[in-house]
C-alpha positions as CSV (number, residue, x, y, z in Angstrom):
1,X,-0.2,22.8,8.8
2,X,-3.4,21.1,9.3
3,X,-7.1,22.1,8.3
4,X,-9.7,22.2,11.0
5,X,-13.1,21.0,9.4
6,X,-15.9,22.3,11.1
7,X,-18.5,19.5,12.5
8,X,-22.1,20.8,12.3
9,X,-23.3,21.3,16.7
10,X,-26.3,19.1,17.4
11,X,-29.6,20.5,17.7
12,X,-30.4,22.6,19.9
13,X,-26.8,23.4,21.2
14,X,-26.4,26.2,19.4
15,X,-27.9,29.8,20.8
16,X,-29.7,31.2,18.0
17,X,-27.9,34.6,16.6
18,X,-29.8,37.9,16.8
19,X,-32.5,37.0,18.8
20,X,-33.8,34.8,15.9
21,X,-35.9,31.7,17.0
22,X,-34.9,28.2,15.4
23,X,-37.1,25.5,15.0
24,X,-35.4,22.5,15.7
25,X,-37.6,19.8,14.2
26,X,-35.6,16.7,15.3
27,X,-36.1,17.8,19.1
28,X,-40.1,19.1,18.7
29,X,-40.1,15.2,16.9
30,X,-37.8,13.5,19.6
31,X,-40.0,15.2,22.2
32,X,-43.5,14.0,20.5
33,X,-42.6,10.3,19.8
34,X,-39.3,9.8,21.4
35,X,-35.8,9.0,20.3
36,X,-35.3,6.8,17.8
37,X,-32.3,4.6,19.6
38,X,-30.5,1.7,18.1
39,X,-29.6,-1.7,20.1
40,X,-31.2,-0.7,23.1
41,X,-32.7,-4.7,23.2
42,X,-29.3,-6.3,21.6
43,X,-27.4,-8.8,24.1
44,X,-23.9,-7.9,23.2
45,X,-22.5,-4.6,20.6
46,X,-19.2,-6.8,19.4
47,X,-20.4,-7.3,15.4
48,X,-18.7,-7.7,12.4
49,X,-21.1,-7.9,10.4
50,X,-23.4,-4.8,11.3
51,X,-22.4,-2.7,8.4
52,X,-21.8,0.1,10.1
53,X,-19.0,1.6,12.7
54,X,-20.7,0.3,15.8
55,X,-19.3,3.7,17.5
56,X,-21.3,6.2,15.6
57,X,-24.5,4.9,17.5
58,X,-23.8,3.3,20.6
59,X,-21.1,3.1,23.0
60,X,-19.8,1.3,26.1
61,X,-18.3,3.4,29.6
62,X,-18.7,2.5,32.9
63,X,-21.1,-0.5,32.6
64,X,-23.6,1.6,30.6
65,X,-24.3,1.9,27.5
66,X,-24.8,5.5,25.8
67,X,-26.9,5.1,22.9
68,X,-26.8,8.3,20.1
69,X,-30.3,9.4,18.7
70,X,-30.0,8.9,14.8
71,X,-33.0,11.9,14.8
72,X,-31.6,14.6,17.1
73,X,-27.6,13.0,18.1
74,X,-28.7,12.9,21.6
75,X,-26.8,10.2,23.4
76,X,-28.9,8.6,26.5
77,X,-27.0,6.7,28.6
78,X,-29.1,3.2,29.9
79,X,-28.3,-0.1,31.4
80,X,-27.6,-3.4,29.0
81,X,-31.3,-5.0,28.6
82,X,-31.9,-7.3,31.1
83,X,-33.8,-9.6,29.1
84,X,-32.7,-8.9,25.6
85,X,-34.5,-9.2,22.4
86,X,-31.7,-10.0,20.2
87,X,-28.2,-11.7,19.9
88,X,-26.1,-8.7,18.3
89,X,-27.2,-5.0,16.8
90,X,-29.0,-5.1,13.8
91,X,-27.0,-4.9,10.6
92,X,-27.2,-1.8,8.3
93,X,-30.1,-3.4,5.7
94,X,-32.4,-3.5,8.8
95,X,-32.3,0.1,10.1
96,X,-34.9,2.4,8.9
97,X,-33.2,5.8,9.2
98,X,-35.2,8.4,10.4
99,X,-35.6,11.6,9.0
100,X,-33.2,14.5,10.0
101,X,-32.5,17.9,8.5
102,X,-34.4,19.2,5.5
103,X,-36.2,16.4,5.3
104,X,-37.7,16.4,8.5
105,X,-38.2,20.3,8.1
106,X,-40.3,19.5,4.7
107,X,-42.3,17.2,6.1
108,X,-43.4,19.3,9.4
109,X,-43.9,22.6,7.1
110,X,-45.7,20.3,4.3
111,X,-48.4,18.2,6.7
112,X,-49.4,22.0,8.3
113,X,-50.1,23.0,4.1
114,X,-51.8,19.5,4.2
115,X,-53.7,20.3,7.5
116,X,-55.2,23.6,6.1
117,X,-55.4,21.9,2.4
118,X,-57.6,19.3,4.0
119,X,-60.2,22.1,5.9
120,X,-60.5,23.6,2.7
121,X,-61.4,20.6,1.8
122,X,-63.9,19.5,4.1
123,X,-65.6,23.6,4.0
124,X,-65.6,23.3,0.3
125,X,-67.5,19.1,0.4
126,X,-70.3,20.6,3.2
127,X,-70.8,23.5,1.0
128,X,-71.3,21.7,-2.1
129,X,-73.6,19.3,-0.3
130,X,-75.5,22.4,0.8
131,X,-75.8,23.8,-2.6
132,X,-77.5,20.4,-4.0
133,X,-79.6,19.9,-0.7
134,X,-80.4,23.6,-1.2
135,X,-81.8,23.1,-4.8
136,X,-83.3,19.9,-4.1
137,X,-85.4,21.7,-1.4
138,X,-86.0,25.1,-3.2
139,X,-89.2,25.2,-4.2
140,X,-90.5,24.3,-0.2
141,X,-88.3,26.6,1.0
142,X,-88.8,29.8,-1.1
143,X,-92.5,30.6,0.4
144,X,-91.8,31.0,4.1
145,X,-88.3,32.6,3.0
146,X,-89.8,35.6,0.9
147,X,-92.8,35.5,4.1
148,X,-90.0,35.9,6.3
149,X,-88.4,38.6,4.2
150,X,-91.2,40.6,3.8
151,X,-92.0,40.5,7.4
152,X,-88.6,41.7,8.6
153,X,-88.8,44.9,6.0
154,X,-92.7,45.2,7.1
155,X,-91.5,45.4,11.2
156,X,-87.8,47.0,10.6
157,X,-88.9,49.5,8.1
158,X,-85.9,48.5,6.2
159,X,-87.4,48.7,2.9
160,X,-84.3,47.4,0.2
161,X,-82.1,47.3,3.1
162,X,-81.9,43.6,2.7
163,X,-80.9,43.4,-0.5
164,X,-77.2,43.4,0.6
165,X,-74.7,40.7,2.6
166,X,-76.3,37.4,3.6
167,X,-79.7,37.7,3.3
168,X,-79.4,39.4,-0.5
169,X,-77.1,36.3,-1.5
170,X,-80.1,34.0,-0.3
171,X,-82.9,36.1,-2.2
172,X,-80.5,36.0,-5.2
173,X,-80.2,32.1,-4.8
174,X,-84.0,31.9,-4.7
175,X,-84.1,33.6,-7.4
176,X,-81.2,32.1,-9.8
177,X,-82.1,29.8,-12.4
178,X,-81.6,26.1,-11.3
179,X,-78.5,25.3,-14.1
180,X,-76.9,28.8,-12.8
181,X,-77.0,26.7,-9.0
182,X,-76.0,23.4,-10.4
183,X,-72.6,25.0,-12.0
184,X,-71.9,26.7,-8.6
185,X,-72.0,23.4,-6.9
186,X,-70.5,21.9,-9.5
187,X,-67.4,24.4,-9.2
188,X,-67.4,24.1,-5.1
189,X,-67.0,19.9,-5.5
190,X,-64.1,20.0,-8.0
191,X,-62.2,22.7,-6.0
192,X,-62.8,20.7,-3.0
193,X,-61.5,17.3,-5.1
194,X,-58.3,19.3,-6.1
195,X,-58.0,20.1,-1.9
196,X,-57.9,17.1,-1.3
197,X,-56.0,15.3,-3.6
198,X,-53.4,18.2,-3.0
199,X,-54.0,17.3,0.9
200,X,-52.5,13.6,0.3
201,X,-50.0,14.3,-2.2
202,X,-48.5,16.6,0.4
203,X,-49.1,14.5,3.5
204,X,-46.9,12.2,2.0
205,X,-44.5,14.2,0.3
206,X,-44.6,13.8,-3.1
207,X,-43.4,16.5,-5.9
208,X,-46.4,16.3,-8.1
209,X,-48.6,17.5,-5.1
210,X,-46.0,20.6,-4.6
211,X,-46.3,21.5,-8.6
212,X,-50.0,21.4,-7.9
213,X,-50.3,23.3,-4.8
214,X,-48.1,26.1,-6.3
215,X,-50.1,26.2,-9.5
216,X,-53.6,26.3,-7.7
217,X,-52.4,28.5,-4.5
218,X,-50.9,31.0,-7.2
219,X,-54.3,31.1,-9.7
220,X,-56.4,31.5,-6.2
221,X,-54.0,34.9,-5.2
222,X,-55.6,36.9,-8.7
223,X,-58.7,36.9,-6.7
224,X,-57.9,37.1,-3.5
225,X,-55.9,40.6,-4.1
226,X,-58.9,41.5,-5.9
227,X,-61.6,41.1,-3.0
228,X,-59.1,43.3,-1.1
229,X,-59.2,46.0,-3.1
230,X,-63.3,45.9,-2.6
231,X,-63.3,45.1,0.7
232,X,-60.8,44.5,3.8
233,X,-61.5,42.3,6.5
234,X,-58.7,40.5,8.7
235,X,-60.0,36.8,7.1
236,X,-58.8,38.1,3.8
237,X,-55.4,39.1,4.5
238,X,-54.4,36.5,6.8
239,X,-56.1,33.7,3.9
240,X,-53.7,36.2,1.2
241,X,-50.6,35.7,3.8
242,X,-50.9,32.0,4.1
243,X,-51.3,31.4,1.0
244,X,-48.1,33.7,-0.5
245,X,-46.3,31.6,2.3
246,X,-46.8,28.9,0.8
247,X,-45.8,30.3,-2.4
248,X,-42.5,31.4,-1.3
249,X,-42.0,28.7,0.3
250,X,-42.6,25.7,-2.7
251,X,-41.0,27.6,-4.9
252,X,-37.4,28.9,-2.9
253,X,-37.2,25.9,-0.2
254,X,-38.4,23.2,-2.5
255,X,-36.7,24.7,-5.8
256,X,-40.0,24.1,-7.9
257,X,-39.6,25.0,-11.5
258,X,-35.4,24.7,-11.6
259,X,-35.4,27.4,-9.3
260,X,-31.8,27.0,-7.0
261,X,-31.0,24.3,-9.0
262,X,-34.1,22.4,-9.2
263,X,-34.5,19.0,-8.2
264,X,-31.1,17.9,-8.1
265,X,-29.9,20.8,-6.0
266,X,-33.0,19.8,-3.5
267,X,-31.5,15.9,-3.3
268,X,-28.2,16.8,-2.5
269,X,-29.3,19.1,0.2
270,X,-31.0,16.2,1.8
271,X,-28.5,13.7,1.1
272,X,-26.4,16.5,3.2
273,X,-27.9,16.0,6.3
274,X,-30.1,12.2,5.8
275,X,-28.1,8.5,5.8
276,X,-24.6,7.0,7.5
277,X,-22.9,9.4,6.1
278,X,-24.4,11.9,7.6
279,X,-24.4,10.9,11.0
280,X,-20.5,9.8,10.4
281,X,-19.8,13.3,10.0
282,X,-21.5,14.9,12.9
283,X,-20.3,11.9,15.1
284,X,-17.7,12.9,18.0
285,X,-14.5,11.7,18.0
């Protein structure tokens, strides 16, 4: 009695069950920089040296040659080169795998942290600058400000009125004491230096920049949840969302903290789907 072993469908073959939508990263990559194809410029596919079966990623029929996508498993059929650029197919040591699978998920859903990291990052650096430049120019700015201020309430009638939302935060900074100012944009240019270091960490995939976007993202949701309990406005809850997202997603995809296994159990999961073997296993017959 024989065993059928199920080989994983490529990409994008498979309907998705219930409705659900599945993002399927090698295609969305595929369709932004093209497929990665092997040989394409070789002058003949006979090797013995390659490495590699020849079969997995390219095959003669017909006078074509149908070359397999090592991203997405595409195969894309194309005439020998005319004018090629190399004697044989390049042996195993030269190819540069791309990445497939969990890997290529992470590194999609890790650059869009990396994105918003980085725009905190440059809203944080302006607002530290405007702090200093604020200080620097207090003293010539606080006469027409409180002229100002006294007109409005004079014409509006609005008496203490405003004392509250932008304008009281301004009086109050007119009014603060110039090491209380210095502290605040102090604090604004560190957090923007951890943003950003957690922005390139993450763009390139590195752990330590996953333990310290979990650690910052979950210190930041203490006082988040607190300014919704004094006030609810939609740029609250969607920053709270994002950032328990990103919470949820460190700790159970990426298995921070020996969580599912930890480390380990994250390698093999994208040993499972990255290299020769890989492809070897969800080649055709």
């Amino acid at each position: 009695m024989t065993t059928k072993v199920a080989v994983p469908r490529p990409p994008g073959t498979v309907p998705p069950a219930r409705f659900r939508p599945r993002f399927h990263y090698e295609l969305i990559t595929c369709g932004l920089r093209g497929h990665s194809l092997l040989g394409t410029d070789a002058a003949t596919l006979d090797t013995d040296d390659a490495g590699f079966d020849v079969g997995l990623v390219v095959r003669e029929s017909a006078g074509s040659r149908w070359h397999r996508c090592l991203r997405c498993d595409s195969w894309v059929p194309l005439p020998p080169p005319a004018a090629p650029g190399r004697d044989r197919l390049p042996t195993r040591a030269e190819v540069d795998l791309p990445l497939r699978g969990r890997a290529l998920r992470d590194r999609f859903v890790l650059r869009l942290i990396a994105i918003d990291r980085l725009l905190h990052f440059l809203g944080l650096g302006l607002a530290a600058a405007a702090v200093f430049v604020f200080l620097a120019d207090r003293e010539a700015l606080r006469t027409p400000f409180f002229a100002v201020l006294d007109t409005l309430r004079r014409t509006l009638g609005l008496g203490d009125g405003l004392q509250e939302g932008v304008l009281g935060e301004v009086t109050r900074a007119f009014t603060a004491q110039d090491r209380t100012i210095v502290l605040v944009g102090i604090a604004l240019a560190a957090y923007a230096l951890l943003e950003g270091v957690e922005a390139l960490g993450l763009w390139w995939g590195r752990r330590w920049a996953e333990y310290l976007t979990l650690i910052a993202t979950s210190v930041l949701l203490v006082p988040e949840i607190y300014e919704l309990t004094v006030r609810v406005t939609p740029t609250k809850v969607v920053a709270l969302i994002v950032n328990v997202a990103v919470v949820v997603y460190l700790l159970v995809a990426k298995r921070l903290f020996g969580l599912r296994g930890g480390a380990a159990a994250e390698e093999a999961a994208r040993a499972a789907d990255q290299g020769w073997e890989a492809l070897a296993r969800t080649a055709p017959a």
